[in-house]
C-alpha positions as CSV (number, residue, x, y, z in Angstrom):
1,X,60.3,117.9,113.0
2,X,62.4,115.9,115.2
3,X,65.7,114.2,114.6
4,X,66.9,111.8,116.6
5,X,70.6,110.6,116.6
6,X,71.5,106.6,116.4
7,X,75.2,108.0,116.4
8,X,76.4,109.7,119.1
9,X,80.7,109.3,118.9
10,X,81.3,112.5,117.2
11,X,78.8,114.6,119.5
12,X,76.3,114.8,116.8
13,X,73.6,116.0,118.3
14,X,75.4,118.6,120.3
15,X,76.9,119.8,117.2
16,X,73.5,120.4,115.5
17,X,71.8,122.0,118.5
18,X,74.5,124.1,119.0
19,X,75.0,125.4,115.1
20,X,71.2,126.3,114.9
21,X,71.5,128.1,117.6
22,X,74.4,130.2,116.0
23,X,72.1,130.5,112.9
24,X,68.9,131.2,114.4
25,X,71.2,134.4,116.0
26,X,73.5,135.8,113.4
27,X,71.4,134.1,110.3
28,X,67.9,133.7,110.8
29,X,66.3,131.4,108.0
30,X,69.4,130.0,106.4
31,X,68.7,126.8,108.7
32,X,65.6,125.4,110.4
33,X,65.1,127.3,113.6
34,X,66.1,125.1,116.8
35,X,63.3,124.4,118.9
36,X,63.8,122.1,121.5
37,X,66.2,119.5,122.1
38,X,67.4,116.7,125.0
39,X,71.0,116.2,124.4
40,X,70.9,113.8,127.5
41,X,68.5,111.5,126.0
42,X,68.9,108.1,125.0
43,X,69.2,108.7,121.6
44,X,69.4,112.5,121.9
45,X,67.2,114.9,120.0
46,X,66.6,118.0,118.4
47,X,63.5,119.6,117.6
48,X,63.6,121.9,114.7
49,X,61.4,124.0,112.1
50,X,60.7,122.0,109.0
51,X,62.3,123.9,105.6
52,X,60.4,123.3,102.6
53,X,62.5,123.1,99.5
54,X,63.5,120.1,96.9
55,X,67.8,118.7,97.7
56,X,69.9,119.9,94.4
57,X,71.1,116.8,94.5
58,X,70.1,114.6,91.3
59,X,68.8,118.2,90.0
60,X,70.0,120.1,86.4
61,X,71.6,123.3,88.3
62,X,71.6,126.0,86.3
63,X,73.7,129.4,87.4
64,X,70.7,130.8,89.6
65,X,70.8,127.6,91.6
66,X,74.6,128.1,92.3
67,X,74.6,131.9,92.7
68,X,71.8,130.9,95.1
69,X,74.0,128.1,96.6
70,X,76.9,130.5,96.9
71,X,75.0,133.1,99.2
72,X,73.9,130.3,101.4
73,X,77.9,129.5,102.2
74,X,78.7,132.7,102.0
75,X,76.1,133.6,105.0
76,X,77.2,130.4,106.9
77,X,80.8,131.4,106.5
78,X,80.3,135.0,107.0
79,X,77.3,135.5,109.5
80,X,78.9,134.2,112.8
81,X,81.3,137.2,114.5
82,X,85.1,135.4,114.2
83,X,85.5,135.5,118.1
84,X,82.2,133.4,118.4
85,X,84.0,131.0,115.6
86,X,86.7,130.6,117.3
87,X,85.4,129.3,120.2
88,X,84.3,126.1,118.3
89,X,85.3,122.5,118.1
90,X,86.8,121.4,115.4
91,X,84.3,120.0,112.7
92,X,84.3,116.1,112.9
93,X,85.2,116.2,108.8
94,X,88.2,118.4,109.2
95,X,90.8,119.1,106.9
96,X,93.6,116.8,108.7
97,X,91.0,114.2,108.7
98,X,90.7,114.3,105.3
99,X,94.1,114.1,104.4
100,X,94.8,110.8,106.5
101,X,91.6,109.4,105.1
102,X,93.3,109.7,101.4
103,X,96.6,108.5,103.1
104,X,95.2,105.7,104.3
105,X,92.5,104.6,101.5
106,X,96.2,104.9,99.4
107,X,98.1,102.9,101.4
108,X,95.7,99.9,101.5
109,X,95.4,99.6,97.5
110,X,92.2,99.0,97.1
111,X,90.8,96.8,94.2
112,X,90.1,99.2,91.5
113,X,89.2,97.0,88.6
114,X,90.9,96.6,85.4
115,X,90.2,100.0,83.4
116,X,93.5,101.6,82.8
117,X,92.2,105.3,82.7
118,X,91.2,104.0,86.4
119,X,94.8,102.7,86.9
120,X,96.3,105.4,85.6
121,X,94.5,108.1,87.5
122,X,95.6,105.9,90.7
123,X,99.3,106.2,90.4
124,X,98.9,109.7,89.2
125,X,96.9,110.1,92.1
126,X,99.2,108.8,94.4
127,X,102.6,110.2,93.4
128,X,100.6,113.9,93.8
129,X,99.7,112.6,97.3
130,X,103.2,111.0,97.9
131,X,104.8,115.2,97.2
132,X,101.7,116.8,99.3
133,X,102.9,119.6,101.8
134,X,100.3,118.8,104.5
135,X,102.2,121.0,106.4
136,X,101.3,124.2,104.7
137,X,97.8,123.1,103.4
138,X,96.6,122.2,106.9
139,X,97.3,125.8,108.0
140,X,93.6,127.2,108.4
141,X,93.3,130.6,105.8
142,X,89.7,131.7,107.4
143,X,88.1,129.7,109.9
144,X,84.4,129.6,109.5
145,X,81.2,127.6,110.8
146,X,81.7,124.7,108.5
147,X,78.8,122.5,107.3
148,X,81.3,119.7,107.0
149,X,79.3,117.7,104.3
150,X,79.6,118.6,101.0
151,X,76.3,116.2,99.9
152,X,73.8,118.6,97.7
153,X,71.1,116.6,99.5
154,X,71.9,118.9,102.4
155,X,71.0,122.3,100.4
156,X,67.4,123.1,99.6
157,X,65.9,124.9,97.1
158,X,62.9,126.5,97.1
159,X,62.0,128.3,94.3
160,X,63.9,131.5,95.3
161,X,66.9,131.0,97.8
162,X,69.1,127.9,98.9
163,X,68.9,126.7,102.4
164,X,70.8,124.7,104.6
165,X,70.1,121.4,106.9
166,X,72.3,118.8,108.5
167,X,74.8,120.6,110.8
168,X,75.4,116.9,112.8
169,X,79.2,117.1,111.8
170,X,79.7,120.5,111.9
171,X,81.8,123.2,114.0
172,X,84.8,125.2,113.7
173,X,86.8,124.5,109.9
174,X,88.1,126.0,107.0
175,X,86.9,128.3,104.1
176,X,88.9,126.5,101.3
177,X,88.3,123.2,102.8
178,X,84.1,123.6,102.8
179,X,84.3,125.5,99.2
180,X,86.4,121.9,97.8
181,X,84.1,119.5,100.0
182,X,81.1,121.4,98.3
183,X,82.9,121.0,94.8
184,X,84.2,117.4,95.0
185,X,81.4,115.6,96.6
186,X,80.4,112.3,95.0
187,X,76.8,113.5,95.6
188,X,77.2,116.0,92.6
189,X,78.0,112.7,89.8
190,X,74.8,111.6,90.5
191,X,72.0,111.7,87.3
192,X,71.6,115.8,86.7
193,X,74.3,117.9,86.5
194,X,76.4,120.4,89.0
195,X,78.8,122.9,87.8
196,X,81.3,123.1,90.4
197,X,83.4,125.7,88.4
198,X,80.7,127.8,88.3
199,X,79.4,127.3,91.8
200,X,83.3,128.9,93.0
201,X,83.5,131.4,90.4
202,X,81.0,133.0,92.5
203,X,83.6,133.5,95.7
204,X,86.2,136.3,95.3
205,X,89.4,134.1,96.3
206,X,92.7,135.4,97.1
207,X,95.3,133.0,94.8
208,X,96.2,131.4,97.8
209,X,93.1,130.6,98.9
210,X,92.2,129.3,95.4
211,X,95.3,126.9,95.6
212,X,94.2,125.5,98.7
213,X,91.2,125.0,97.2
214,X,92.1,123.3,94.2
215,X,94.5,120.9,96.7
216,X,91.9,119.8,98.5
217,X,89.7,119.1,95.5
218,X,92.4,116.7,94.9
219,X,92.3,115.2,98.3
220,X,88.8,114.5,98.0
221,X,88.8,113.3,93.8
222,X,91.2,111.1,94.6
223,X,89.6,109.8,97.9
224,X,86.0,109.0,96.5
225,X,88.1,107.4,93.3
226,X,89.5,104.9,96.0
227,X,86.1,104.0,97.3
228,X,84.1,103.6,94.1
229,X,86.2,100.6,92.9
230,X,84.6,96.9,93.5
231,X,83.5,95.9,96.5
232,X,84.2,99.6,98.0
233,X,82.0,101.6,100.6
234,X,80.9,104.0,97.9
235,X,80.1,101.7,95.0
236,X,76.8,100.7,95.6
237,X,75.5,104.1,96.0
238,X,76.5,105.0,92.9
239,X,75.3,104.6,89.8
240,X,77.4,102.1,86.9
241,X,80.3,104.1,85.3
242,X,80.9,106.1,88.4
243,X,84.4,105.1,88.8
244,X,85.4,106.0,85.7
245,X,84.3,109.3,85.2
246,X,85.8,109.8,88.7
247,X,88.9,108.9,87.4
248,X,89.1,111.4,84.1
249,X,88.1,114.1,87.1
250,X,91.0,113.4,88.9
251,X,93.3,113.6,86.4
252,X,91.4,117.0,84.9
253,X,92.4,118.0,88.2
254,X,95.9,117.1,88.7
255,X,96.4,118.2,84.9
């Protein structure tokens, strides 16, 4: 198959090629296998192996899926020698930018409606983000290669194994901040259910890491909360009721 990039600002295609590569290498069938690509091209292009398999997300997971999920990330994070890792650009969804994305999504109140669980998890919400060390949570624990995108569209199943596709944002990032994107991506309140718990119950984390973790499930709760509301860029794409239950997961998480 070939994908061809309308976007090229964050070096998209470039990051792709480059990340299959890497796979291909150290991981061989975790990602469609690069074939061709012109990065010159107006759009640019990659050329790559087609991966059958059905996207978890809208799917019922059940613990196979997520043990099968966790050995995906754990390959991706794992496979790729450190000194080749750390070599990498940053991802484009990185941890800092993250953080200012909340920051900023905070500072410009958006119009959340009237529901006062909403309300409430907003100033809750805020006065955590308000008290936030970014100093110490932006302080990379394990760099990996980072997916960057948390979306369960981007992880195949296929009867037996999970696979992986859509490596246009990634790069050099974080264990604790892929493990949070994975667990707090709006893609997982679709119809079906996810179990994020159980999904990291699968990784051995140190209590450290684990905080960080849970931080930056905070970061994005709180950041997909501030989008859903009326008129926001997430709304649409998500189904009625949406904000709400975003909003008792926030607080479950700030709890």
């Amino acid at each position: 198959m070939t994908k061809r990039f309308v976007s090229a600002g964050r070096g998209e295609a470039e990051r792709e090629w480059r990340a299959l590569r890497l796979l291909a290498e150290h991981s061989p069938g975790l990602a469609p296998r690069p074939i061709d690509a012109d990065l010159a091209a107006r759009p640019p292009y990659v050329v790559m192996s087609r991966l059958a398999g059905t996207p978890l997300r809208g799917m019922t997971t059940t613990r196979r899926h997520t043990a099968a999920m966790a050995r995906a990330i754990g390959a991706l994070h794992e496979a790729v020698p450190r000194s080749v890792v750390a070599g990498l650009p940053p991802a484009s969804w990185n941890p800092a930018a993250a953080v200012a994305k909340a920051q900023a999504l905070r500072e410009s109140r958006p119009d959340l409606g009237a529901d006062p669980t909403v309300a409430g998890a907003y100033a809750a919400g805020a006065k955590w983000l308000d008290g936030l060390d970014t100093g110490r949570l932006l302080g990379i624990d394990t760099p990996v290669l980072g997916l960057a995108d948390g979306n369960l569209a981007n992880y195949l199943w296929d009867g037996e194994r999970v696979r992986l596709v859509d490596f246009e944002d990634s790069g050099r990032s974080d264990r604790a901040f892929e493990l949070a994107e994975v667990a707090e991506h709006i893609s997982a309140r679709t119809p079906g259910t996810f179990d994020a718990t159980a999904l990291l119950g699968e990784f051995d984390l140190p209590g450290a890491v684990a905080r960080r973790v849970r931080e930056f499930r905070r970061v994005f709760a709180y950041s997909w909360m501030l989008m859903l509301g009326p008129g926001g860029p997430a709304r649409d794409r998500n189904p009625p009721g949406t904000l709400e239950r975003q909003a008792g997961r926030l607080l479950d998480l700030l709890g």
